[in-house]
C-alpha positions in Angstrom: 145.9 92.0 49.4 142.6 93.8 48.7 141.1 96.1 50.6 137.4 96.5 51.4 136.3 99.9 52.1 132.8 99.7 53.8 129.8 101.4 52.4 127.4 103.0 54.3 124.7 102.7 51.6 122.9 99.0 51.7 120.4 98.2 49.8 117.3 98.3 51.5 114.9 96.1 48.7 116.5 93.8 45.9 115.1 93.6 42.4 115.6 90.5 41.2 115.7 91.3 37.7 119.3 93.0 38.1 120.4 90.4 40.2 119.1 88.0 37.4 121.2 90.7 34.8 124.5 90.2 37.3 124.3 86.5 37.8 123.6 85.7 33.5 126.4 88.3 33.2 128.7 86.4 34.8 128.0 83.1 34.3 128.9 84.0 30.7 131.8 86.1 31.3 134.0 84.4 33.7 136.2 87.0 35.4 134.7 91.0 35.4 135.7 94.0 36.9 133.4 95.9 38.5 133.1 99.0 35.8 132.7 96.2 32.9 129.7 94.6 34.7 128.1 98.1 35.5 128.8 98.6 31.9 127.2 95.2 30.8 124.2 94.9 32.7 123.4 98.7 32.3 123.4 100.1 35.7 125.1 103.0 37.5 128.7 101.9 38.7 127.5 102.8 42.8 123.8 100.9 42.2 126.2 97.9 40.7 128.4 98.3 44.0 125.6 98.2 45.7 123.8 94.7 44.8 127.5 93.4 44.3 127.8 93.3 48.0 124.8 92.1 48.8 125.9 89.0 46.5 129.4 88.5 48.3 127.2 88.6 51.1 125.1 86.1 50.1 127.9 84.1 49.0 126.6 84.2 45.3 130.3 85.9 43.9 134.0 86.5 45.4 136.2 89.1 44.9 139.2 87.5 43.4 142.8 90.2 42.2 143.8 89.4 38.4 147.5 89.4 37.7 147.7 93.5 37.5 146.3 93.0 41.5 143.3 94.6 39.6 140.0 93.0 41.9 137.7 91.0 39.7 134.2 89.3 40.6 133.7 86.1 40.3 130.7 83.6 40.6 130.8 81.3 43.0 129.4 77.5 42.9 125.9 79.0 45.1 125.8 81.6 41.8 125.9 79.4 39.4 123.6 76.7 40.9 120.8 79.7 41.4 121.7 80.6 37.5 120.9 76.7 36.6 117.9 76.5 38.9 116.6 79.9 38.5 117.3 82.0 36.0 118.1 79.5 33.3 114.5 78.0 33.7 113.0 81.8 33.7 114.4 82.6 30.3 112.7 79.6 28.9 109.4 80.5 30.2 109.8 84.7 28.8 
């Protein structure tokens, strides 16, 4: 079972571009741990905590354990519908 430990810290205003960064990231890439998608999307591993919350608390990922009972984030079906609506139409447009 995986434990939550609850942050203090909440994000007070969301940039959309690194939530755009997280979603794409993965969308692509299925099944990340945490450090890998602070890694990928170029972000400080406590900034990345940070908007990852917000996401499982907007139902956009879960928090799934792999088979070392490592935890690994996941998109949900809400995440990928907003990459499809969203942010797959915004990268045709830039």
């Amino acid at each position: 079972m995986i434990q939550k430990i609850q942050n203090k810290k909440e994000r007070r205003r969301i940039d959309w571009s690194i939530v755009r960064r997280l979603v794409t990231s993965l969308y692509y890439n299925s099944r990340m741990k945490k450090t890998h998608i602070a890694t990928k999307c170029n972000l400080g591993y406590n900034k990345c905590r940070l908007y990852l919350d917000w996401m499982e608390m907007m139902e956009l990922i879960e928090r799934e354990a792999d088979e070392d009972q490592f935890e690994v984030i996941v998109l949900t079906e809400k995440g990928k519908s907003l990459h499809n609506r969203k942010f797959n139409e915004m990268s045709n447009v830039v």
